[in-house]
C-alpha positions in Angstrom: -18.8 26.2 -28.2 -18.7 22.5 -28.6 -19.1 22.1 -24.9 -22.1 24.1 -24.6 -23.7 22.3 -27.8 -23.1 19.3 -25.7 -24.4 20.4 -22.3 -27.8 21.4 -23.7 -27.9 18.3 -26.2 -27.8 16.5 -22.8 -30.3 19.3 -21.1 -32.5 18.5 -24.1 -32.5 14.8 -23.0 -33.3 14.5 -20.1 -36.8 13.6 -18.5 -38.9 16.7 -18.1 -41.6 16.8 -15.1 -44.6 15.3 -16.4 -48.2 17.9 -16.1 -50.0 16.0 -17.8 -51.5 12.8 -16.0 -53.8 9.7 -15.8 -56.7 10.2 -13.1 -57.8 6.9 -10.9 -60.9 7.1 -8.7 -60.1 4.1 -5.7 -63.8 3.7 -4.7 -63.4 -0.2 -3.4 -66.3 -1.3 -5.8 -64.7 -4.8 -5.8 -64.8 -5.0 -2.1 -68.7 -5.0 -2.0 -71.1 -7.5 0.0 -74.4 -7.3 0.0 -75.0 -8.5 3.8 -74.5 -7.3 7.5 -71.4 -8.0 7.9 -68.0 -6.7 8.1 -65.6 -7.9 6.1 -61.8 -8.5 6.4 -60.2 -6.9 3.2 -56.6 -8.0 3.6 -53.7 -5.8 4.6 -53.0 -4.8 1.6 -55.5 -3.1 -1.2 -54.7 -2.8 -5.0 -56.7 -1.0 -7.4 -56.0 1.1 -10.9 -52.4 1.0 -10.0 -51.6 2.3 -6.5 -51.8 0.3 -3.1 -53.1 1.0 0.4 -51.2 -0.8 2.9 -51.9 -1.3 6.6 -49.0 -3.0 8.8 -51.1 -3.4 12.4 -52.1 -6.5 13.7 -55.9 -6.4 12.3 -56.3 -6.2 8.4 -58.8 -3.9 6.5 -62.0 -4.1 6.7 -65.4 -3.1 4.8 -69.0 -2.9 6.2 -72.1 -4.9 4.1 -74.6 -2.6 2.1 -77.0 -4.0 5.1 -75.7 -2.6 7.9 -76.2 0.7 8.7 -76.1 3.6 9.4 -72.3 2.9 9.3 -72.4 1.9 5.0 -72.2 5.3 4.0 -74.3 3.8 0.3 -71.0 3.4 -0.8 -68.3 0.5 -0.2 -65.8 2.4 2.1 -62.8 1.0 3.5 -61.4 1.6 7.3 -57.9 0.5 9.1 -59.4 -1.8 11.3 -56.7 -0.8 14.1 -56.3 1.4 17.0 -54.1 4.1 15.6 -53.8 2.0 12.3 -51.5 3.4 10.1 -52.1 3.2 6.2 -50.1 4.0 3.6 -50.8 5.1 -0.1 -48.3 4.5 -3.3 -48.4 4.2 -6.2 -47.4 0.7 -7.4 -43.7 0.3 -9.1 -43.5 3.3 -7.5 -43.7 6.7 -9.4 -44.9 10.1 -8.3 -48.1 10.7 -8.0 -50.9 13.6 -7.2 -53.7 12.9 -5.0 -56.7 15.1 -5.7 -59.1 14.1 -2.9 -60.9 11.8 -0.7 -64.3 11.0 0.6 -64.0 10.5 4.5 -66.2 9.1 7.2 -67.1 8.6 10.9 -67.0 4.7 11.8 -68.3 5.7 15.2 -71.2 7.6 15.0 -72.6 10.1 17.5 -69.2 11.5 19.0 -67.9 15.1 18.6 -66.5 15.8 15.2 -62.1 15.3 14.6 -59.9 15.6 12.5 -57.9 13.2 10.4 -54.0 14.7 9.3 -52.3 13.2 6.0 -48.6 13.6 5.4 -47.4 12.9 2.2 -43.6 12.9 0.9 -42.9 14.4 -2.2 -40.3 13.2 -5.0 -37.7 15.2 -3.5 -38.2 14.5 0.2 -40.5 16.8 1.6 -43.2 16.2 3.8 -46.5 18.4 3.4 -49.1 17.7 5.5 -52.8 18.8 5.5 -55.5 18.6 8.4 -59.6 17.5 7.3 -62.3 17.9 9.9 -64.8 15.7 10.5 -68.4 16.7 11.2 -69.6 13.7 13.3 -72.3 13.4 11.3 -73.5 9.9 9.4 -72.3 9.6 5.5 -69.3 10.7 3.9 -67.7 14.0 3.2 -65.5 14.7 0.2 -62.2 16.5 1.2 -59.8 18.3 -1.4 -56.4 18.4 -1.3 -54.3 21.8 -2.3 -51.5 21.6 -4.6 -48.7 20.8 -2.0 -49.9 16.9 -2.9 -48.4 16.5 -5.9 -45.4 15.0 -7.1 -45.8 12.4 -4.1 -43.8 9.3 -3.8 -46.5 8.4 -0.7 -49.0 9.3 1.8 -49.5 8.3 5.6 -52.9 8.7 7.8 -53.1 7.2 11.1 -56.9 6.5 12.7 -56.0 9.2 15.5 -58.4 9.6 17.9 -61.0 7.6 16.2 -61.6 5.5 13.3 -62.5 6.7 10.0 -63.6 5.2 6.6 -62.2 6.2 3.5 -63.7 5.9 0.0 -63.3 7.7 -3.8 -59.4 7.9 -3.5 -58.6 10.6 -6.4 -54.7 10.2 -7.4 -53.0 11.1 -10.7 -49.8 8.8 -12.2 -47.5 11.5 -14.0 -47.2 10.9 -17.4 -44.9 12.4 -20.0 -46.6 14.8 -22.0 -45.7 14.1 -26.4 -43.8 17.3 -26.3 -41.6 15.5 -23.8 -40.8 12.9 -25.9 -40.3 15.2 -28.8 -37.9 17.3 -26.9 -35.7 13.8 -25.5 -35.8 12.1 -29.1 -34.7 16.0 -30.2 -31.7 15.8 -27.7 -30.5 12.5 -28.0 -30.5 13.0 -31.9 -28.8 15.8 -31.2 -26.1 13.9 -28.8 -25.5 11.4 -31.7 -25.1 14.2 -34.3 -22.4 16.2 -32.6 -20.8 12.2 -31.3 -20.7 11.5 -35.3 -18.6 14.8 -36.0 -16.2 14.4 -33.1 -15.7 11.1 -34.2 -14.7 12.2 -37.7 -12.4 14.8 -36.6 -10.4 12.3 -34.3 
């Protein structure tokens, strides 16, 4: 009986899966430049938490509000790489959901692709889902399905062409305060059953 108090003292404490969380638009706004030119943004992006990453040999890059008809009216930000790679995480690490993404054409006037993202979740699975492009100028939003959640990271690769991305939405888990009700309720319970063993010895 003891032992069973014990084991679900212990259940009691431990972290539950957060379903609650904090939502973070990544829309670049800091990156704008009111000109005609394009603008190196670094290899590595942080905003509201979470980093973009790019490892090729050009960094990223963001077009002026003058150019056009590749500013989409929006500050967008593109892997200025042939078959760039970026990568999305949160910072600290940390899982994380990501909701959805406005995507566009860098290249205008070719046939419409598609753009694959592969994310790996907290317990090692990849999921992967496919967006296609329309060719078209200006951005389109793109939703994500429930598979990206719980993410430790996400990888898309400028495959065959490039694309711009803009209006990241991700979600850091956060314990919910029946959470910390139910681990403060455990570990009370821990110390409570650790008192009366103690006097019995």
């Amino acid at each position: 009986m003891k032992k069973t108090l014990i084991l679900a003292a212990f259940a009691a404490a431990l972290p539950f899966q957060a379903v609650e969380a904090n939502a973070a638009v990544l829309d670049f706004d800091g990156l704008y430049h009111d000109d005609a030119l394009v603008a190196d943004a670094g290899y590595r992006y942080e905003e509201d938490g979470f980093r973009l990453v790019n490892a090729g040999d050009y960094p990223f890059a963001t077009y002026g509000a003058q150019v056009s008809p590749e500013y989409t009216g929006s500050t967008a930000l593109f892997n200025d790489n042939n078959n760039g790679v970026t990568v999305l995480t949160q910072i600290g690490g940390g899982a994380f959901d990501l909701t959805s993404i406005d995507l566009a054409e860098l290249i205008l006037g070719g046939s419409s692709y598609s753009v694959t993202f592969t994310g790996t979740t907290t317990g090692g699975a990849a999921v992967t889902q496919q967006f296609t492009l329309d060719g078209l100028a200006g951005s389109e939003t793109f939703s994500f399905d429930s598979s990206f959640s719980n993410l430790t990271s996400v990888v898309w690769t400028n495959s065959p062409d490039y694309t711009q991305f803009d209006n990241i939405t991700v979600a850091a888990a956060v314990p919910e305060p029946q959470t910390y009700a139910m681990m403060l309720a455990g570990l009370g319970l821990l110390g409570t059953l650790r008192r009366r063993t103690g006097k019995r010895a």
